[in-house]
C-alpha positions, -999 to +999 in steps of 0.1 A: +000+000+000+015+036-007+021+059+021-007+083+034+010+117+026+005+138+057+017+169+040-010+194+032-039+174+052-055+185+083-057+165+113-072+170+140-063+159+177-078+161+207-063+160+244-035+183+220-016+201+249-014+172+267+026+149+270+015+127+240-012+154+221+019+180+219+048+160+208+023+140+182+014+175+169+048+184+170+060+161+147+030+164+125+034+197+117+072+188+109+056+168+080+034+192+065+004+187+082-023+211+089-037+206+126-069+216+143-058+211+180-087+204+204-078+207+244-104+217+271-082+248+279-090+274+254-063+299+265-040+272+262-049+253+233-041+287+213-010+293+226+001+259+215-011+264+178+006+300+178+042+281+184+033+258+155+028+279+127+002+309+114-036+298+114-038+293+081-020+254+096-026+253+128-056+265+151-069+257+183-108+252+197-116+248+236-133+217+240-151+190+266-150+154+255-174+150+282-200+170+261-214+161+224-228+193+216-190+210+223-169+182+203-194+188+174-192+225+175-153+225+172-154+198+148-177+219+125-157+252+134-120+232+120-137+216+093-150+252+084-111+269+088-091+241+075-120+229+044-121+196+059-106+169+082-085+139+070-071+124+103-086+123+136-067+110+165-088+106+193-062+113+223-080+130+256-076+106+287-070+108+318-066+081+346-068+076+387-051+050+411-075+030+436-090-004+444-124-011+435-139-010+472-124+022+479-129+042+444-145+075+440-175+067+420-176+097+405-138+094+394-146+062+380-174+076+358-147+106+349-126+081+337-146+060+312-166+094+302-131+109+291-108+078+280-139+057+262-173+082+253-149+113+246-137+086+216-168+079+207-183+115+206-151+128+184-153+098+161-188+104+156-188+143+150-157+141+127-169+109+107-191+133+082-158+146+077-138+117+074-161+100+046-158+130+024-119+127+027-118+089+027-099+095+057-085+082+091-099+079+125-075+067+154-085+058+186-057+060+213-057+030+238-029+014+254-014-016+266-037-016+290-061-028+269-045-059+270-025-066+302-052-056+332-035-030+360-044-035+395-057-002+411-066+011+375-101-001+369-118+023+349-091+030+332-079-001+310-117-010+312-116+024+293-085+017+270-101-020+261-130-005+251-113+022+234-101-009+210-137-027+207-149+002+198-120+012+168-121-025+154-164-023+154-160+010+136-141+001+112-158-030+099-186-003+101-170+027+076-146+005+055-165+007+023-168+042+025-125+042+019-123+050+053-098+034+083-097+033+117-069+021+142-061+020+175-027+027+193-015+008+222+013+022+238+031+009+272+046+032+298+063+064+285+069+099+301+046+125+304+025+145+332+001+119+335+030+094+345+052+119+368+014+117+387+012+080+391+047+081+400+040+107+429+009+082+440+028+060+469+001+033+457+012+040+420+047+040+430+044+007+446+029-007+418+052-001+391+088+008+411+089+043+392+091+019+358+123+019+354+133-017+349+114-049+335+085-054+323+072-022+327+097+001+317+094+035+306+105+036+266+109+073+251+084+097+242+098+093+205+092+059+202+057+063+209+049+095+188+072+079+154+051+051+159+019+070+156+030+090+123+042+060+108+009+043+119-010+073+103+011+067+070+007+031+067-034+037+082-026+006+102-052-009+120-034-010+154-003+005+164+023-012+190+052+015+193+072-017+205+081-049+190+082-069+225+045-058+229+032-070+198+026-101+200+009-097+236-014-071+213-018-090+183-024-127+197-060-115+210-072-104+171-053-134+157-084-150+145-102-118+138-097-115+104-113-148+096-140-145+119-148-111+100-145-126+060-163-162+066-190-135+092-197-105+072-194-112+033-204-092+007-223-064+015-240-078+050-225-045+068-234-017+049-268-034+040-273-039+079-264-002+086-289+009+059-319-012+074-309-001+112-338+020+127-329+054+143-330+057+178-356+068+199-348+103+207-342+105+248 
């Protein structure tokens, strides 16, 4: 398959100012990209874009994941400035440290409303989008999604569901020309770690990661491995070669459950015969 050109297309991130979200946008911008940078910090958000380049390639929009209404409004608003959207990367997430009995319920709710819906409401507002380009949607998980953390509930429930939902969306938009990944990263540096790392339960847990099995590996591992990802509009993305197969062994038989499952045109005649929901 030919590489995916990022230069001259727009993509749009959200969770931008974020330890991943920046350097990703970084480096995208290094390629030619345009971005529409999405962070729930509108002060900050536009800061970020102004180091990046004029607004004619790269603008940023205040946004909650937590709300539709918002993500749809500064979808629209980038689709408007940039005249359309080619990549999505679905990056707002967040996480806590606690056992089940003694989690904030609210926090947990936080968590999967963030990490799992805020996917689901920016894949859905930018798909519109995405069809007219033919374009790429990726959701970002983790290894979590595959290897459970104690103390961490709601948030690789979050990051597994993050992948169930990528993999059912895709089957769902692939003949429009448009694909859909996931990323699945292990432990790398950014704020969000330095916090775990300051947890004494977090600390206890994973011994700072600086040795074994969950070792830190650099932030440029992880954000190359997304570009290249992007370029090759893989359908999941390991930054690390010793992870793979842990990632890839659960989808093994994926593939062939999907062609001997789904043939022909079962999917998109399903999606044309689906009723509309009752409105709520």
């Amino acid at each position: 398959m030919p590489r995916y050109s990022l230069n001259g297309r727009t993509v749009l991130i959200t969770g931008s100012t974020g330890g991943l979200g920046a350097a990703v946008a970084t480096e995208l911008r290094a390629r030619g990209a345009n971005l529409a940078l999405l962070d729930l910090n509108g002060e900050q958000v536009m800061a970020q874009a102004a180091t990046l380049g004029s607004e004619s390639v790269a603008y940023g929009w205040a946004v909650d994941v937590r709300k539709l209404e918002s993500v749809q409004a500064a979808v629209d608003a980038a689709a408007s400035h940039f005249g359309g959207i080619d990549v999505v990367i679905a990056n707002a997430g967040i996480t806590s440290m606690a056992p089940l009995e003694s989690h904030d319920p609210a926090l947990f709710e936080r968590v999967i409303d963030i990490n799992l819906n805020g996917v689901w409401r920016t894949f859905r507002a930018a798909l519109p989008y995405i069809k007219q380009s033919k374009g790429y949607l990726l959701g970002v998980s983790s290894m979590g999604a595959f290897v459970h953390s104690p103390l961490q509930g709601p948030y690789v429930a979050s990051k597994a569901g993050v992948w169930a939902l990528c993999d059912a969306t895709r089957l769902e938009v692939r003949h429009y020309g448009v694909e859909v990944g996931s990323l699945h990263p292990t432990f790398f540096k950014t704020p969000m770690m330095d916090e775990v790392h300051a947890d004494p339960a977090g600390h206890t847990l994973w011994g700072g990661n600086k040795k074994g099995l969950w070792k830190m590996i650099p932030l440029e591992t992880v954000v190359e491995s997304v570009v290249s990802g992007i370029e090759r509009r893989a359908k999941i993305i390991v930054p690390t070669v010793q992870n793979s197969l842990v990632a890839r062994v659960p989808g093994l038989l994926r593939p062939i459950v999907e062609r001997i499952g789904f043939v022909g045109n079962t999917i998109p005649d399903a999606i044309a015969k689906a009723a509309k929901p009752p409105v709520i």
